[in-house]
BADOKOL-958326 format. One line per 3 residues: number of its first residue (from 0); their letters; for each residue x, z, y of C-alpha. Coordinates in Angstrom, 3 decimals, padded with zeros to 6 digits, m for minus. Layout:
% residues N
NUM) A) X,Z,Y | ...;
***
This chain:
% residues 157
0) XXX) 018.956,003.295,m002.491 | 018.783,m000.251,m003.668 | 018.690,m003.467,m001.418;
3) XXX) 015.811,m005.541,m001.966 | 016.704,m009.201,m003.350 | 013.736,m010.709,m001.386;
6) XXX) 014.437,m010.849,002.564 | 012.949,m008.537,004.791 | 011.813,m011.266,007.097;
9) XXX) 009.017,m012.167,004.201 | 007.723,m008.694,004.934 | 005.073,m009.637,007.389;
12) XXX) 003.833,m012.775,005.329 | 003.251,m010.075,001.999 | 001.398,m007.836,004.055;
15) XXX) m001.374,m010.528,005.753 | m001.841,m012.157,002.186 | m002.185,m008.339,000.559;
18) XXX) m004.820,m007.707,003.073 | m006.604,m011.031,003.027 | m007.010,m010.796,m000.653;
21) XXX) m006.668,m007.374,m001.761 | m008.848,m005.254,000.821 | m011.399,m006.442,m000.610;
24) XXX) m011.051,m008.597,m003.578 | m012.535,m011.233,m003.076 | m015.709,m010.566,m006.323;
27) XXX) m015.666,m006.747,m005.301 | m019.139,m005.637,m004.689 | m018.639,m002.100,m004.145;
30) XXX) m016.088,m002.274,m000.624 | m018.219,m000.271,002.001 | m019.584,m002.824,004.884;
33) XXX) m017.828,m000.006,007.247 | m014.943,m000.924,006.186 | m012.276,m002.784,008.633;
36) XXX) m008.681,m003.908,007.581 | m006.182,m004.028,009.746 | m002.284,m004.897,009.940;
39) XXX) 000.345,m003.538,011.643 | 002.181,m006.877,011.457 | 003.452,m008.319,013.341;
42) XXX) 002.215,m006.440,016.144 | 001.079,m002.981,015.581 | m002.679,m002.316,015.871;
45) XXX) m003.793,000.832,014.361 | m001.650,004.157,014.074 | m001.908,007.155,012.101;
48) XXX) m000.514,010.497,013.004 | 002.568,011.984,010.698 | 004.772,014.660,011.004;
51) XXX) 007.145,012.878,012.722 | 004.177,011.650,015.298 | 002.655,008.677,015.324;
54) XXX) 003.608,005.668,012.596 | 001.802,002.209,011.593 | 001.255,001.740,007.766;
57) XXX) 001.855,m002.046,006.904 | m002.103,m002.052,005.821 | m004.897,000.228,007.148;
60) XXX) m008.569,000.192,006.040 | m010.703,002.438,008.330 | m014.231,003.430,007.844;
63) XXX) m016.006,001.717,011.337 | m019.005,004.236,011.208 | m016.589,007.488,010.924;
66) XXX) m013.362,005.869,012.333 | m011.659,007.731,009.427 | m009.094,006.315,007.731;
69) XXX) m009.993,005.122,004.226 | m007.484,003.486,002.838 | m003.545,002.564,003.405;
72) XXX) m001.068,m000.097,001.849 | 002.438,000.444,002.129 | 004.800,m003.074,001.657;
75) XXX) 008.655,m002.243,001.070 | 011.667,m004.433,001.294 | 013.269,m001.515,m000.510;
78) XXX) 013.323,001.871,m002.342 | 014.967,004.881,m002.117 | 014.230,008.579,m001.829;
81) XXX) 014.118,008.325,002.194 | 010.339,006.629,001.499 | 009.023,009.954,m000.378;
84) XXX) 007.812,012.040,002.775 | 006.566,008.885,004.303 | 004.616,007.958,001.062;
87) XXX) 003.163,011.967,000.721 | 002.236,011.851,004.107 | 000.068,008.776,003.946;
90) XXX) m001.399,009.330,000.416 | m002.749,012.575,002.045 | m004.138,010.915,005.193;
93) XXX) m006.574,008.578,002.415 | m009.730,009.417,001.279 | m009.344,010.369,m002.292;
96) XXX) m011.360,008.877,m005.171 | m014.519,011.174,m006.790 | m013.267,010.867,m010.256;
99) XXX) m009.890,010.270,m010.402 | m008.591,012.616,m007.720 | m005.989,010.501,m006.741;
102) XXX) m005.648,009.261,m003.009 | m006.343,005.188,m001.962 | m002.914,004.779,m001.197;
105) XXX) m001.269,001.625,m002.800 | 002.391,000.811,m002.927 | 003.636,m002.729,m002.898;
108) XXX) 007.362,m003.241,m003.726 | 009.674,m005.897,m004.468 | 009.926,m007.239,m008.263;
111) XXX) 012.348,m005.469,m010.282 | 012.236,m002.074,m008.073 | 009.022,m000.873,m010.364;
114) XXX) 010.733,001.551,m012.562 | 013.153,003.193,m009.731 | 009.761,003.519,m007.546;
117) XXX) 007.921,005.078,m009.998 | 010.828,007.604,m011.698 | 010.747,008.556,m007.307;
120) XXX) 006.770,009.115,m007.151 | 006.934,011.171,m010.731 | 009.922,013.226,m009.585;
123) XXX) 008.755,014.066,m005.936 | 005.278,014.001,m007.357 | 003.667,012.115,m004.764;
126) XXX) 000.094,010.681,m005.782 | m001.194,007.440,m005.271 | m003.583,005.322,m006.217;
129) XXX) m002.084,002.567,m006.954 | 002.135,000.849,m007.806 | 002.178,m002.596,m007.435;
132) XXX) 005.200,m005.619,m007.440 | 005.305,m008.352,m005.457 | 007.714,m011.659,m005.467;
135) XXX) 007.716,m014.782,m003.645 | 008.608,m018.314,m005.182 | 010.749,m020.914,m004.519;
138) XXX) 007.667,m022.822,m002.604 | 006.966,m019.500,m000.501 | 004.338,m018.433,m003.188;
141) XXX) 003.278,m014.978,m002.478 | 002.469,m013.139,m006.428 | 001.493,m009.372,m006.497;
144) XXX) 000.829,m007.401,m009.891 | 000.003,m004.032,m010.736 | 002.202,m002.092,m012.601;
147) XXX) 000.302,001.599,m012.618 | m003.152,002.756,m011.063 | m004.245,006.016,m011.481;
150) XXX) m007.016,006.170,m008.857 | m009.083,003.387,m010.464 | m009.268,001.614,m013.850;
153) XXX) m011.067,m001.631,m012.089 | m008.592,m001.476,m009.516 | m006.089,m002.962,m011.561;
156) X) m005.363,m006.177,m010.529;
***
């Protein structure tokens, strides 16, 4: 397992600037008006059901007119092969996209944890729709880039 370098007190700060900026971007023209996001930072607001019972994904995007959940984002502090049922479990609670096949599930983690994240999802071959890295600078500067995206070509960013 490694230790992220980035505290894990930033966590809830990476997840409300994720949301506010990623779910929707802001030019998308294609994010269904059903759509709500919500957090479950810092205070949890909308649960999903898992094998272990019931758990709070960092970012959840639910369809208002079906109450179905469409969408989940997942920020880590760290990586390690106790995160693979967690992350199967909620990339099959997603909707999954018509051409790609591959579930709106998107995984932020801390810079520099890219490749071990990946070699995890490939080995326990867990889909997703989307890896991304995040950092924070010196002045508290919040920077998220996408490293692979297999459910949508225009959803790298």
């Amino acid at each position: 397992m490694s230790v992220s370098p980035i505290a894990p007190e930033y966590h809830d700060a990476v997840v409300d600037l994720i949301a506010k900026t990623r779910y929707p971007f802001p030019d998308q023209t294609d994010w269904a008006t059903s759509y709500v996001t919500i957090t479950n930072t810092p205070t949890p607001q909308r649960s999903v059901m898992s094998a272990q019972g019931e758990a709070f994904p960092d970012i959840v995007i639910v369809d208002a007119d079906t109450g179905q959940v469409a969408e989940l984002g997942e920020v880590e502090v760290e990586v390690g092969a106790h995160l693979v049922s967690k992350w199967r479990e909620y990339a099959a609670m997603t909707k999954m996209h018509a051409d790609s096949g591959a579930p709106h599930f998107f995984i932020y983690v801390p810079d520099g944890m890219a490749t071990e994240t990946l070699a995890l999802l490939r080995e326990h071959d867990v889909p997703f729709g989307g890896l991304r890295i995040w950092s924070i600078d010196v002045d508290g500067l919040v920077s998220i880039h996408p490293i692979v995206t297999p459910v949508d070509a225009k959803d790298h960013r």
